[in-house]
C-alpha positions in Angstrom: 91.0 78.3 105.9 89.1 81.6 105.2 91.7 83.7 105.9 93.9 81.5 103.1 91.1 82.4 101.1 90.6 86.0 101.1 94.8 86.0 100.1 93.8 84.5 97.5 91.1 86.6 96.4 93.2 89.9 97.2 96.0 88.6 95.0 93.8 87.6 92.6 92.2 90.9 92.2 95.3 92.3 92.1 96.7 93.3 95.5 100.8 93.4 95.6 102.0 89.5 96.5 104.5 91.1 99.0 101.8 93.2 100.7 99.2 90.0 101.0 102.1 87.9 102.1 103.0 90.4 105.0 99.5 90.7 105.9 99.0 86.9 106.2 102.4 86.5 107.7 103.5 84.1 105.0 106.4 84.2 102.6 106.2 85.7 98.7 107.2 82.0 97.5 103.9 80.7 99.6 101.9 82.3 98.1 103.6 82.4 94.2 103.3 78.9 95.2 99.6 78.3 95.9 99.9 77.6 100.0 97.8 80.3 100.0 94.0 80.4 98.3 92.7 77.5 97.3 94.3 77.8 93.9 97.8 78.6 91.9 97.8 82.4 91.8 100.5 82.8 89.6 
């Protein structure tokens, strides 16, 4: 659950979606989507 959080925060503060999404191992779409923080990032 943390780690979903810090994606979040990293995209949020503007880290590249496709480089938090490799990092995390999850798709672009996850986290456009919001699987990934605990809100919609985009």
């Amino acid at each position: 659950m943390e780690q979903r959080y810090r994606a979040g925060l990293e995209v949020r503060d503007g880290a590249p979606v496709n480089e938090v999404a490799e990092r995390y191992g999850v798709s672009r779409q996850a986290v456009y989507g919001g699987e990934i923080g605990s809100t919609r990032l985009v």
